[in-house]
KEDREN-712724 format. One record per residue: residue in three letters; residue number from 1; x, y, z of N, C-alpha, C in turn. Coordinates in pm, whole numbers, plus 50000, padded with zeros to 5 digits. Example, Ala and Ser with C-alpha at 12.3 -4.5 7.8 and 13.67 -1.06 7.14 Angstrom:
ALA, 1, 51319, 49431, 50780, 51230, 49550, 50780, 51320, 49670, 50780
SER, 2, 51285, 49775, 50708, 51367, 49894, 50714, 51290, 50003, 50787
END
This chain:
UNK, 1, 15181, 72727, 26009, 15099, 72697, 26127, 15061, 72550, 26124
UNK, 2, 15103, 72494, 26241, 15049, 72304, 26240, 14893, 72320, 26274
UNK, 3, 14849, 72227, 26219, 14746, 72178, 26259, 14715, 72111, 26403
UNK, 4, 14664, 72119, 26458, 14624, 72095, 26608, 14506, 71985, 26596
UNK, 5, 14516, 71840, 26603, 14397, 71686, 26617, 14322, 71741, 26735
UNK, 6, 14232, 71791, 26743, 14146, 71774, 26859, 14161, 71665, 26928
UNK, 7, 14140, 71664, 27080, 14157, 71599, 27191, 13999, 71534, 27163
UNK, 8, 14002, 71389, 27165, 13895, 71276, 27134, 13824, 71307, 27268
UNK, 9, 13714, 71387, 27318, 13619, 71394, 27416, 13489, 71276, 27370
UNK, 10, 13524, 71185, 27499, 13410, 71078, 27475, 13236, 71163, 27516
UNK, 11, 13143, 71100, 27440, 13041, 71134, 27429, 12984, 71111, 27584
UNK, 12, 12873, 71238, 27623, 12894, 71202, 27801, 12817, 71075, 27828
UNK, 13, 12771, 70988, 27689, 12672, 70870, 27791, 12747, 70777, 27791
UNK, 14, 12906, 70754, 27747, 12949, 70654, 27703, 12987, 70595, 27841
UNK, 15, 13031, 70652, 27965, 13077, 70620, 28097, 12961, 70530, 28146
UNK, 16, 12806, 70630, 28118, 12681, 70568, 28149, 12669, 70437, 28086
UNK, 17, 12686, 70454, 27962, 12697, 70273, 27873, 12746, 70185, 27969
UNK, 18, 12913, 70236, 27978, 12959, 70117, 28018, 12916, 70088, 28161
UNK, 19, 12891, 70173, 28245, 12856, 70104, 28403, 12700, 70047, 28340
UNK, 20, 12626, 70088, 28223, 12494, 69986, 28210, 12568, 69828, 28160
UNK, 21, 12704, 69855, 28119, 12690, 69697, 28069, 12737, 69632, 28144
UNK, 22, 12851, 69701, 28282, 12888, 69634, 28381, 12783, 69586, 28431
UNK, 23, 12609, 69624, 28445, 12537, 69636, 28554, 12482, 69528, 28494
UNK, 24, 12461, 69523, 28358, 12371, 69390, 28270, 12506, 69279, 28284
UNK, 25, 12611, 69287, 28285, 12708, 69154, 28286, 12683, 69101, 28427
UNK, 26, 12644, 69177, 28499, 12619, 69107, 28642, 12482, 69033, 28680
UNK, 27, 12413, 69134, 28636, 12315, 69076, 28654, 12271, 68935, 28553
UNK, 28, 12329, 68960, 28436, 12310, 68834, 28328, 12383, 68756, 28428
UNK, 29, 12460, 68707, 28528, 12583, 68617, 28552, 12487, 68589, 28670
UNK, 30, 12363, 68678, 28717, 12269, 68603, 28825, 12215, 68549, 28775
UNK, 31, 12147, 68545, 28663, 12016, 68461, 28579, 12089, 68326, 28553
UNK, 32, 12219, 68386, 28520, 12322, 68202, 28418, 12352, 68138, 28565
UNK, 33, 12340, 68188, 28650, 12395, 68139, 28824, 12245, 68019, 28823
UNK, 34, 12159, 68113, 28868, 11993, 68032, 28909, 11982, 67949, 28840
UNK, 35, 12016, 67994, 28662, 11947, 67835, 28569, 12043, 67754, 28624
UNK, 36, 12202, 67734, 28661, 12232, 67667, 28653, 12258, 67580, 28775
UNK, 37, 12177, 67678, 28850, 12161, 67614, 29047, 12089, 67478, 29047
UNK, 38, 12064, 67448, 29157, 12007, 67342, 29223, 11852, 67366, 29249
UNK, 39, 11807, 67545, 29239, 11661, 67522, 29256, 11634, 67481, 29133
UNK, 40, 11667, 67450, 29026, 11574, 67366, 28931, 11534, 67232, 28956
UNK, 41, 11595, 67201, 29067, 11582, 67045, 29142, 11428, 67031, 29188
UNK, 42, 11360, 66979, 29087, 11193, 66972, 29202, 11192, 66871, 29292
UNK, 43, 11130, 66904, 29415, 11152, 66828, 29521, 11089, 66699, 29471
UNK, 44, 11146, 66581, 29556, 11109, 66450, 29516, 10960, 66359, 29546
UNK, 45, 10863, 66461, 29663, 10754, 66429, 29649, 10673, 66450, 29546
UNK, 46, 10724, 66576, 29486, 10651, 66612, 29341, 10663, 66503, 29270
UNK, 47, 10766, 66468, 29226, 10793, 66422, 29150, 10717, 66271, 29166
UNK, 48, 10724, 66201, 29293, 10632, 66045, 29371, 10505, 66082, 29314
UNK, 49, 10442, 66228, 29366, 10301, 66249, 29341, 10286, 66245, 29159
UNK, 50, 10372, 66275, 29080, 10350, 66287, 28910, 10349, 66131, 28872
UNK, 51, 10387, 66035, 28935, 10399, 65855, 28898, 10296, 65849, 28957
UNK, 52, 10283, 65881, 29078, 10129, 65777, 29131, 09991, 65852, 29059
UNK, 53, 10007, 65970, 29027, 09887, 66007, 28923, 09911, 65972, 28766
UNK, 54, 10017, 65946, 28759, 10013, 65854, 28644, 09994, 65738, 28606
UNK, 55, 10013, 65677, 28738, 09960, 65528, 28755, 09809, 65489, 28767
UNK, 56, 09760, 65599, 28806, 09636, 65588, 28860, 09547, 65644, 28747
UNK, 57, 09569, 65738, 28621, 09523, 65747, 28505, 09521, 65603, 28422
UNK, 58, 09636, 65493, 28406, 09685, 65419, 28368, 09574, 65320, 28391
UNK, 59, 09576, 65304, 28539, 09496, 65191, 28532, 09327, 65222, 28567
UNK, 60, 09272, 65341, 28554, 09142, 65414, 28501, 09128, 65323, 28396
UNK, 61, 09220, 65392, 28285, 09176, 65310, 28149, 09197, 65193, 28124
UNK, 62, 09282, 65078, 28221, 09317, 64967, 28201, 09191, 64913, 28277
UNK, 63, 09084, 64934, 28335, 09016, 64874, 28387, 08869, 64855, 28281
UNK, 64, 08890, 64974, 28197, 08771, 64959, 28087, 08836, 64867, 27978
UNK, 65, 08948, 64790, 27982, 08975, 64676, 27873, 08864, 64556, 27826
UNK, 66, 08818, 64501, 27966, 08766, 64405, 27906, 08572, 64423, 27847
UNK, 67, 08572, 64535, 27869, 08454, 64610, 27812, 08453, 64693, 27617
UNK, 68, 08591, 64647, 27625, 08610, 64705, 27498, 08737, 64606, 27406
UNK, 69, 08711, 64510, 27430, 08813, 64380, 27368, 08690, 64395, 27221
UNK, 70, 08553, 64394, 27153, 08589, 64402, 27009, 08622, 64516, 26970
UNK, 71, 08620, 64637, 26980, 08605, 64726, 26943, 08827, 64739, 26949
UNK, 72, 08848, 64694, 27044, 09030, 64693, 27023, 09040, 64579, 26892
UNK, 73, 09000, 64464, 26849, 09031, 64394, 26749, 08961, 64482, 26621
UNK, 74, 08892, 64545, 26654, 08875, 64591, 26524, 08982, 64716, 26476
UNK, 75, 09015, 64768, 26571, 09098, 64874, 26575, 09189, 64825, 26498
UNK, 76, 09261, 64710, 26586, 09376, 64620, 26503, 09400, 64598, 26391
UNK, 77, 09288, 64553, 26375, 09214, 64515, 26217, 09206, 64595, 26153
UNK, 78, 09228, 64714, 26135, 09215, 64841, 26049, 09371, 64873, 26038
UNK, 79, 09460, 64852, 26149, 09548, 64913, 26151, 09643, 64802, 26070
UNK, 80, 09619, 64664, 26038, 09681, 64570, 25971, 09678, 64586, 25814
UNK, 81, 09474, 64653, 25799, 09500, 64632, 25658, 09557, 64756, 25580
UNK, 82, 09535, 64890, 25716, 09648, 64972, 25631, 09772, 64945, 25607
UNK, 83, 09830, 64871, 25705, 09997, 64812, 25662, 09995, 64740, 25530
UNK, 84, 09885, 64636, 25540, 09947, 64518, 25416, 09851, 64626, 25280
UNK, 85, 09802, 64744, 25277, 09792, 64829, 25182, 09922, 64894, 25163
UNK, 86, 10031, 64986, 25229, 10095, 65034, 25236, 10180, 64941, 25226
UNK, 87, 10173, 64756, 25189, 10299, 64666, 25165, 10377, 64746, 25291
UNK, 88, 10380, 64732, 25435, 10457, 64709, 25519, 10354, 64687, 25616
UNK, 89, 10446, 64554, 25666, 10360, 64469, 25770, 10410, 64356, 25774
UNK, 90, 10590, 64411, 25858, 10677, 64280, 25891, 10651, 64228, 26017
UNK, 91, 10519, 64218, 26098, 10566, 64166, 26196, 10520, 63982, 26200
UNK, 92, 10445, 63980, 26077, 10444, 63813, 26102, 10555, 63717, 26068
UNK, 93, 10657, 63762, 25960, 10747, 63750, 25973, 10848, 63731, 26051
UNK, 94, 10854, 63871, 26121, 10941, 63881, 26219, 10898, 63767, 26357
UNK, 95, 10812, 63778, 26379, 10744, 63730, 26479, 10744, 63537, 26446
UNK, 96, 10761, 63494, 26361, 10758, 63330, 26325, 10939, 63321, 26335
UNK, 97, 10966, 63416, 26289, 11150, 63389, 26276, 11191, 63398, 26428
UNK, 98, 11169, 63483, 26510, 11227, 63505, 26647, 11152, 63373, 26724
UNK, 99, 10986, 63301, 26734, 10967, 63169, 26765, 11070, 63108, 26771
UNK, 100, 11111, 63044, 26651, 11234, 62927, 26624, 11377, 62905, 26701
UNK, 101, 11361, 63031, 26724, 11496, 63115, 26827, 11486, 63099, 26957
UNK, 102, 11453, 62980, 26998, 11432, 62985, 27180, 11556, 63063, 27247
UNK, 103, 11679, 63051, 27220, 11789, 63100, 27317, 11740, 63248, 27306
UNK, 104, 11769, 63310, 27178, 11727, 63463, 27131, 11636, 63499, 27185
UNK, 105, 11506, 63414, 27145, 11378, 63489, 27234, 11391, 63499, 27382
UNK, 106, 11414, 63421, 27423, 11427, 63437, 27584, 11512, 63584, 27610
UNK, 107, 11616, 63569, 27561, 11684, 63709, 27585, 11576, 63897, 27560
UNK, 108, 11566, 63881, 27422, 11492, 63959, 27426, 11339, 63998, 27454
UNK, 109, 11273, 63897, 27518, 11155, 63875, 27589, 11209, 63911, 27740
UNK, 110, 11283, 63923, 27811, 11330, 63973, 27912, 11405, 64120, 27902
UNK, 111, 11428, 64179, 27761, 11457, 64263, 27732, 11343, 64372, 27738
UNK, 112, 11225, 64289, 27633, 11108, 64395, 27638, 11019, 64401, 27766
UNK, 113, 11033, 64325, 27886, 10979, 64307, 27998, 11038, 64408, 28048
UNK, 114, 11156, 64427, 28078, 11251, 64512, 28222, 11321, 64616, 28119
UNK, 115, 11346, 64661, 27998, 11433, 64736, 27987, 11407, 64873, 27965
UNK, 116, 11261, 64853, 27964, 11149, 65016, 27961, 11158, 65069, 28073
UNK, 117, 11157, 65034, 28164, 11132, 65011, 28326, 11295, 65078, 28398
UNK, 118, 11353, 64981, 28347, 11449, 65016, 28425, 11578, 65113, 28407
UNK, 119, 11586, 65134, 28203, 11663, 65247, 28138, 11605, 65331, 28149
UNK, 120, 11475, 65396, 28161, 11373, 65510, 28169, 11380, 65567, 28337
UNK, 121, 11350, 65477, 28394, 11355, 65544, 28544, 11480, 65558, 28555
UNK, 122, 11588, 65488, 28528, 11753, 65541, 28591, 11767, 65642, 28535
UNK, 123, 11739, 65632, 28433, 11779, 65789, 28337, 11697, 65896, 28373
UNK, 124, 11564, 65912, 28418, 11490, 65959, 28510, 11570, 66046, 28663
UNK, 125, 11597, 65899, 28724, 11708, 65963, 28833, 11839, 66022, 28859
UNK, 126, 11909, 65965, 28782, 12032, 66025, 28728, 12024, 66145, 28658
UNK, 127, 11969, 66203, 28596, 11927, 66352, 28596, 11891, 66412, 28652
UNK, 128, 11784, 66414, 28713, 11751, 66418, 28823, 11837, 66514, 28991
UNK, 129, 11929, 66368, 28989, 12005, 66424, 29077, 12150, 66458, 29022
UNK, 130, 12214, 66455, 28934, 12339, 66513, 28849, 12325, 66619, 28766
UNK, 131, 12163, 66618, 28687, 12228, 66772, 28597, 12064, 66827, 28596
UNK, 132, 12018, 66866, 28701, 11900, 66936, 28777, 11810, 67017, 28644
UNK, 133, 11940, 67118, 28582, 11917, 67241, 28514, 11892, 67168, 28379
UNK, 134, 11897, 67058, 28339, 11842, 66954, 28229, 11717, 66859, 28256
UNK, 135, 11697, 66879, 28409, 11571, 66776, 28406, 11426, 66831, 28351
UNK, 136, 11393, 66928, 28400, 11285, 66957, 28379, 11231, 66971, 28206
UNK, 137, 11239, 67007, 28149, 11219, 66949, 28002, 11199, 66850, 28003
UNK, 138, 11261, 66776, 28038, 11325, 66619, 27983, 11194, 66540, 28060
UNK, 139, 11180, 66558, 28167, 11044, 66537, 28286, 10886, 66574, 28237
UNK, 140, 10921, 66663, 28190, 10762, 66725, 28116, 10738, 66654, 28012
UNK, 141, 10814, 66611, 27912, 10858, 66547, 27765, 10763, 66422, 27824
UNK, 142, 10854, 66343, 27952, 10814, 66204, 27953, 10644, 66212, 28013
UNK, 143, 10629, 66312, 28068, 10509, 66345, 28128, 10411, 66314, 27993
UNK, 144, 10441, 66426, 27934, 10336, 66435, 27805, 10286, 66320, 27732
UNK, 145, 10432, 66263, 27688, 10429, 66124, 27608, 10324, 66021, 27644
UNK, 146, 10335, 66014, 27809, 10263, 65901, 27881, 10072, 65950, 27851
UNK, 147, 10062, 66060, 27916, 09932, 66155, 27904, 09881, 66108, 27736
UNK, 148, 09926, 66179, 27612, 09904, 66176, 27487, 09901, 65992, 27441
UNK, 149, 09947, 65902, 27483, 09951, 65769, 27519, 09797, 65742, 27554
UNK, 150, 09797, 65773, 27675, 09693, 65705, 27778, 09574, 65773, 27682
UNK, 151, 09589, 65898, 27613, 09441, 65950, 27584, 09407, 65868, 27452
UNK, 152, 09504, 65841, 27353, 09476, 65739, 27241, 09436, 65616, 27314
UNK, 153, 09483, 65541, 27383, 09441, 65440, 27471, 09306, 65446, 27513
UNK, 154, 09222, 65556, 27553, 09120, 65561, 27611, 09053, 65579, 27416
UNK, 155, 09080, 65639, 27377, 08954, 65654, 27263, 09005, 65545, 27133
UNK, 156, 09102, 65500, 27143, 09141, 65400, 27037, 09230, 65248, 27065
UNK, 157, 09105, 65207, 27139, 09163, 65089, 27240, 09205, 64999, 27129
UNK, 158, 09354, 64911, 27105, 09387, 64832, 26995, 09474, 64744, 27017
UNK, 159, 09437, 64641, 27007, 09453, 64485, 27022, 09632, 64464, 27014
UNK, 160, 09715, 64364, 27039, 09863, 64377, 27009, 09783, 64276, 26880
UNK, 161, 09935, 64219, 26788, 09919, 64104, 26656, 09840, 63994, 26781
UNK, 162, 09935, 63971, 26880, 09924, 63850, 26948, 09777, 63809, 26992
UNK, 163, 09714, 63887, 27063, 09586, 63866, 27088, 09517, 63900, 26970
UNK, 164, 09515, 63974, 26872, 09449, 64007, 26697, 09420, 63856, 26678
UNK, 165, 09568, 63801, 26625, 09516, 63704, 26590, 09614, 63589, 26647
UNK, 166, 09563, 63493, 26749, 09694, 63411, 26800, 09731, 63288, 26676
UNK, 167, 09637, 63237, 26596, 09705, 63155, 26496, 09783, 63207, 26398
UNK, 168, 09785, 63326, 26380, 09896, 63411, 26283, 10024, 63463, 26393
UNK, 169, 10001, 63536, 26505, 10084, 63583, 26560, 10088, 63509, 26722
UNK, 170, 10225, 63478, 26718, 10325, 63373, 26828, 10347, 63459, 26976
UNK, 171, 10303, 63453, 27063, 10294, 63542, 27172, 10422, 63462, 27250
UNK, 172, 10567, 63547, 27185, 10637, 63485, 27231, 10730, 63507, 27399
UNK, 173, 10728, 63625, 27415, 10667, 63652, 27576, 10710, 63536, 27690
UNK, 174, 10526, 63552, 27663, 10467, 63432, 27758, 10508, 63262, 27681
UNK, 175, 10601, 63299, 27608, 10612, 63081, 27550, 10730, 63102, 27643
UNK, 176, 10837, 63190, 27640, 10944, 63195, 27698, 10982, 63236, 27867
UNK, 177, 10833, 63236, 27879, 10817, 63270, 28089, 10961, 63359, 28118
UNK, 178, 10942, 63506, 28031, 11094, 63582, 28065, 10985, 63655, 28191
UNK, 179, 11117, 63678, 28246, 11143, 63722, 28400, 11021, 63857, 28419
UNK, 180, 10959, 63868, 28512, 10894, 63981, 28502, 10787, 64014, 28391
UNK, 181, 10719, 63918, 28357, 10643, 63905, 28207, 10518, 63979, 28265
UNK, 182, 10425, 64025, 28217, 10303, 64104, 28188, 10188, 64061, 28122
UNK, 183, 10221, 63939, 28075, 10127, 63876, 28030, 10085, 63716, 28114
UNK, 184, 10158, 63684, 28180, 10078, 63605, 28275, 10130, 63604, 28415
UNK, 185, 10043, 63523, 28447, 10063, 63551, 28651, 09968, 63669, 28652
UNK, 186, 10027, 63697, 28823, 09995, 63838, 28884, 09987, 63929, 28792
UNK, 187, 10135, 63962, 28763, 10131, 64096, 28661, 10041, 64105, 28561
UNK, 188, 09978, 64007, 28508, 09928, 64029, 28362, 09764, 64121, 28445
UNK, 189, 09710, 64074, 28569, 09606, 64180, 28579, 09608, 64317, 28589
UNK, 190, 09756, 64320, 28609, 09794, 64516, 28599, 09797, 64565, 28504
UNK, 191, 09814, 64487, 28372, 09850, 64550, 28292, 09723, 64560, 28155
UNK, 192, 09713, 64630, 28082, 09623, 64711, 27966, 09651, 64635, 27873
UNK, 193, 09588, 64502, 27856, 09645, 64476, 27742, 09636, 64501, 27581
UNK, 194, 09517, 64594, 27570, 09439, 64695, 27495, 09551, 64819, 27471
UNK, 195, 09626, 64834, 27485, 09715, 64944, 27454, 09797, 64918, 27405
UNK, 196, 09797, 64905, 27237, 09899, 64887, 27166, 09909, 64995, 27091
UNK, 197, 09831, 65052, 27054, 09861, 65202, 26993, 09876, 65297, 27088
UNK, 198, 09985, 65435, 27053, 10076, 65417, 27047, 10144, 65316, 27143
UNK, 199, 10300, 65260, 27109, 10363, 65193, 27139, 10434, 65260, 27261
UNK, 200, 10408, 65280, 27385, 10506, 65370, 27484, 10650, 65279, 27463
UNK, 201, 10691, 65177, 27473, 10819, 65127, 27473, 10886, 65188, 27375
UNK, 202, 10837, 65226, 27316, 10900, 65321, 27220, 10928, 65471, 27248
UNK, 203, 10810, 65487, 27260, 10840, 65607, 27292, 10920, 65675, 27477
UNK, 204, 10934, 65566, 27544, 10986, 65553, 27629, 11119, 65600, 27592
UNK, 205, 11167, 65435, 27526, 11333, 65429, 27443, 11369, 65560, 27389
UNK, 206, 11299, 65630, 27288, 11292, 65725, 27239, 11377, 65843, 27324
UNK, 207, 11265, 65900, 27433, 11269, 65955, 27544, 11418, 65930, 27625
UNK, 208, 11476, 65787, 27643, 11592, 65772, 27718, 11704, 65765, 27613
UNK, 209, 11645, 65760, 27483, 11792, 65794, 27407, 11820, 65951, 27400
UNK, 210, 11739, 66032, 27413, 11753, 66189, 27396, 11819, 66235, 27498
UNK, 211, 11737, 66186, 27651, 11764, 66196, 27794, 11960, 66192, 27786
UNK, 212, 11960, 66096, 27728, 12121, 66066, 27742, 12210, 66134, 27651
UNK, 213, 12154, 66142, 27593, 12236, 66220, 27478, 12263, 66340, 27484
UNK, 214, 12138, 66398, 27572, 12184, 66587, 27586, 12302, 66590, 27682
UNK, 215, 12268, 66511, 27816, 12397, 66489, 27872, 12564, 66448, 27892
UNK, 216, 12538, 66368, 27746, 12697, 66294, 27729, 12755, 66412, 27659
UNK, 217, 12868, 66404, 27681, 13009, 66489, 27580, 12972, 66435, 27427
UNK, 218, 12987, 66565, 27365, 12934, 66569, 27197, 13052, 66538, 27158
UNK, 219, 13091, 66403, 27144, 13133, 66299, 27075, 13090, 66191, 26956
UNK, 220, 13122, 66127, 26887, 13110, 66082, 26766, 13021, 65923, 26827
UNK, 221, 13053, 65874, 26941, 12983, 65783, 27016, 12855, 65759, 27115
UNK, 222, 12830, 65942, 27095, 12713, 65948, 27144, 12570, 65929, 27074
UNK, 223, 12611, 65918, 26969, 12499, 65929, 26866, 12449, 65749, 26877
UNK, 224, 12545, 65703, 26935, 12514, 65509, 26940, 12386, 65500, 27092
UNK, 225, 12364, 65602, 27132, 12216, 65592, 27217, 12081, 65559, 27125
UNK, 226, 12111, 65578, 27023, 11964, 65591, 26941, 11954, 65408, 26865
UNK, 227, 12083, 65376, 26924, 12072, 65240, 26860, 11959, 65187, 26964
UNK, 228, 11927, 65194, 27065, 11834, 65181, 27178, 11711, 65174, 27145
UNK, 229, 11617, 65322, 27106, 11461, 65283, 27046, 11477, 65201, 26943
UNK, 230, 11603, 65160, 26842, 11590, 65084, 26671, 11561, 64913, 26779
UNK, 231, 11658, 64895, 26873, 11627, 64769, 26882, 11567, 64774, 26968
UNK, 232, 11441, 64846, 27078, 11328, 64799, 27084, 11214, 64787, 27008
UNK, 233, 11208, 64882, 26905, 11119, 64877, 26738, 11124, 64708, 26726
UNK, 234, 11232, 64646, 26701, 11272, 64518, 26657, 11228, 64444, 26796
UNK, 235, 11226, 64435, 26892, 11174, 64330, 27000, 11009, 64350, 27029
UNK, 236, 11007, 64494, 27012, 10856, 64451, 27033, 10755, 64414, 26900
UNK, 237, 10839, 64422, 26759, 10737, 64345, 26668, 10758, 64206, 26665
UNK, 238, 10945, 64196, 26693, 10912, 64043, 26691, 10896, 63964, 26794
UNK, 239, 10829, 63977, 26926, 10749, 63923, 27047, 10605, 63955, 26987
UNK, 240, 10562, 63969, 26881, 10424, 64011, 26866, 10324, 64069, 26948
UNK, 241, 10399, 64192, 26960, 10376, 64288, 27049, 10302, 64424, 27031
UNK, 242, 10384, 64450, 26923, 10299, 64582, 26835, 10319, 64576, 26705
UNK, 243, 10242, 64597, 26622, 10217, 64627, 26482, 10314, 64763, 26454
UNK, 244, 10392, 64763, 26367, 10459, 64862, 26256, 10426, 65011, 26338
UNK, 245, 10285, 65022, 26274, 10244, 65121, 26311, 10215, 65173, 26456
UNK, 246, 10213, 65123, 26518, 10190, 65135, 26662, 10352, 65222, 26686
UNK, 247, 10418, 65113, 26624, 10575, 65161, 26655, 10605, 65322, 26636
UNK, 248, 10550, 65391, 26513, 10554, 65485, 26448, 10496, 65588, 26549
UNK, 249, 10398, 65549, 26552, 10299, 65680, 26674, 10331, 65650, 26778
UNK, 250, 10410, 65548, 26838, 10501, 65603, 26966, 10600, 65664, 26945
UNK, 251, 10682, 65669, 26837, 10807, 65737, 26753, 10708, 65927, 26781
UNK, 252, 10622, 65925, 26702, 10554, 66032, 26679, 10501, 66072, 26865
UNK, 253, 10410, 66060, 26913, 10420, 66105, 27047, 10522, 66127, 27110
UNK, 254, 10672, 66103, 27109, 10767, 66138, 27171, 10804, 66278, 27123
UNK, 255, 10802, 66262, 26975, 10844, 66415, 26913, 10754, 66510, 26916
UNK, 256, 10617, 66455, 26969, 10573, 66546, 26965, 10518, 66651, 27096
UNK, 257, 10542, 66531, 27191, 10563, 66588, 27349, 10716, 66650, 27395
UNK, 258, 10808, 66629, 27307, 10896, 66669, 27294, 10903, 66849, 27340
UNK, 259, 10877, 66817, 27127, 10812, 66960, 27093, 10786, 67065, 27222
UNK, 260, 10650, 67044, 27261, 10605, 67094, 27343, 10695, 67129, 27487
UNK, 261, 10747, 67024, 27512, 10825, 67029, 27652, 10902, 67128, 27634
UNK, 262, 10967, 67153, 27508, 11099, 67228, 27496, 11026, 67372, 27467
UNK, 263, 10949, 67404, 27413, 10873, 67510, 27377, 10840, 67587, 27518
UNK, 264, 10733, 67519, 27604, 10771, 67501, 27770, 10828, 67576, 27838
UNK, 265, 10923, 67525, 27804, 11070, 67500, 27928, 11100, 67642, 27873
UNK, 266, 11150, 67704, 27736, 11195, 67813, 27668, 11111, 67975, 27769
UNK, 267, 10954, 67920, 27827, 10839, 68038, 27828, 10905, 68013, 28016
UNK, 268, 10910, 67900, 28051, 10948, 67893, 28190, 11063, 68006, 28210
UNK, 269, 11124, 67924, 28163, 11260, 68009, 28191, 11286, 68124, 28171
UNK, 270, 11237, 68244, 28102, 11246, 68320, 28048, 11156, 68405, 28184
UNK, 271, 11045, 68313, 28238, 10973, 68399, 28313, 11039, 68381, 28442
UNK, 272, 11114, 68296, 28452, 11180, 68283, 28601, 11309, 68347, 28614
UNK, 273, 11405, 68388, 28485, 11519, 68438, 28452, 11480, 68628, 28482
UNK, 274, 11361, 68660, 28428, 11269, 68795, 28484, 11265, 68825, 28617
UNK, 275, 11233, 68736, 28692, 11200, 68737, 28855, 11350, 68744, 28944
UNK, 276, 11450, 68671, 28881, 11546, 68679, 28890, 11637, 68811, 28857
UNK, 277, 11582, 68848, 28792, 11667, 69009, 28750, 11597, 69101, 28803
UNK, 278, 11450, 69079, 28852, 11438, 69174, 28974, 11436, 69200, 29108
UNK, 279, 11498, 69075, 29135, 11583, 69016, 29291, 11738, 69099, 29280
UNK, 280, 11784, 69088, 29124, 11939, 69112, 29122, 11981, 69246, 29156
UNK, 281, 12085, 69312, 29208, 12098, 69466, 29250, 12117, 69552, 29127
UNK, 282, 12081, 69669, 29145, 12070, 69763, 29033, 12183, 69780, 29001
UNK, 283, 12295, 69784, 29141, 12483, 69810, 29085, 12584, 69722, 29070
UNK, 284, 12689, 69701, 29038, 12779, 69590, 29061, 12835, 69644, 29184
UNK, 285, 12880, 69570, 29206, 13007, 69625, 29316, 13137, 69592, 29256
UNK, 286, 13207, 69680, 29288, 13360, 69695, 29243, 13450, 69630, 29310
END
């Protein structure tokens, strides 16, 4: 007598499985649709209204400067002798060597004038309007940075080297009248000159080397964006601009608004990817 293999009868939920995973592949393919739509595009008044209230925090606290010029040199002054304790505290150095350098300085005194300004906002817009479903992080990040900035600014107003001390440190800047300067003329009344801790040019740079980097093709040449915050580190100590440390806690406020942005963005999405799956239909269609 042969043996007879039973006929393999599938279990009765297995039909049910699979139309549940047809029903989750579809609906997952609405959620990966939305993140990767155009409503992540925030409209562009939002976005006008987030600068002009940032401008307008900005110069809140830029208007209490000249009410608090000792209390910023002393700041300074604390923040120097922790450097030359900690033996680092290249910027008088740096700052007497780049003097001597008229051609050099001029260049990069027009560098640290316009290149915060104008690599930050393009990179700003160009995301913006090319890869939508990457801005918002990236937007909150720069949001934060500025905010966490302005609030050290308000409670730890601190002198640059240049105004600290002008017979030690060369305010080379203004020797070199680069284009768009901030320290004299018109512009210099807009600007805070009490805000050297943290360093936003840094943390700006910071900000537009990441900005670019999530976007480029993961290539071996993308990693040359970060050469960007190293040589503004280097222009703004040697324009005697910011102290070491200043540099550092704008380094540090970027990562650490970062942080947050991305943390964020993770709770956003997750709650808008929800709302989205209960818009999506219960069936596929065949």
């Amino acid at each position: 007598m042969t043996d007879t293999v039973p006929e393999r009868v599938a279990p009765p939920t297995s039909r049910a499985s699979s139309e549940d995973g047809r029903i989750s592949s579809g609906r997952l393919a609405t959620v990966r649709a939305w993140c990767r739509s155009g409503a992540n595009r925030t409209p562009v008044w939002v976005e006008l209204i987030l600068i002009v209230w940032l401008c307008w925090v900005y110069d809140m606290i830029a208007n209490l400067a000249p009410l608090r010029n000792a209390l910023a040199h002393q700041d300074a002054g604390s923040i120097l002798s922790a450097e030359k304790w900690l033996h680092l505290d290249p910027e008088a150095a740096m700052d007497h060597w780049m003097s001597h350098h008229q051609s050099l300085a001029l260049w990069v005194s027009n560098y640290y004038d316009n290149a915060h300004f104008v690599v930050t906002l393009g990179a700003l817009v160009v995301i913006w309007w090319k890869w939508p479903d990457r801005y918002r992080p990236l937007r909150n990040s720069l949001v934060l940075l500025n905010l966490f900035g302005m609030a050290v600014y308000f409670f730890v107003p601190t002198a640059p080297p240049r105004l600290y001390n002008p017979s030690v440190y060369f305010d080379v800047v203004a020797a070199t009248h680069a284009f768009g300067s901030w320290h004299s003329g018109t512009l210099a009344t807009a600007a805070n000159e009490l805000a050297a801790m943290p360093s936003l040019h840094i943390g700006w740079a910071c900000w537009s080397a990441l900005a670019i980097w999530r976007v480029l093709p993961r290539r071996w040449w993308a990693h040359l964006v970060w050469l960007y915050p190293l040589a503004t580190a280097l222009a703004v100590m040697a324009t005697g601009n910011h102290f070491l440390m200043d540099v550092l806690a704008g380094a540090a406020d970027f990562a650490v608004a970062t942080w947050i942005a991305d943390r964020l963005q993770v709770w956003w999405t997750a709650r808008q990817a929800g709302k989205a799956l209960e818009r999506a239909p219960a069936t596929s269609q065949a």
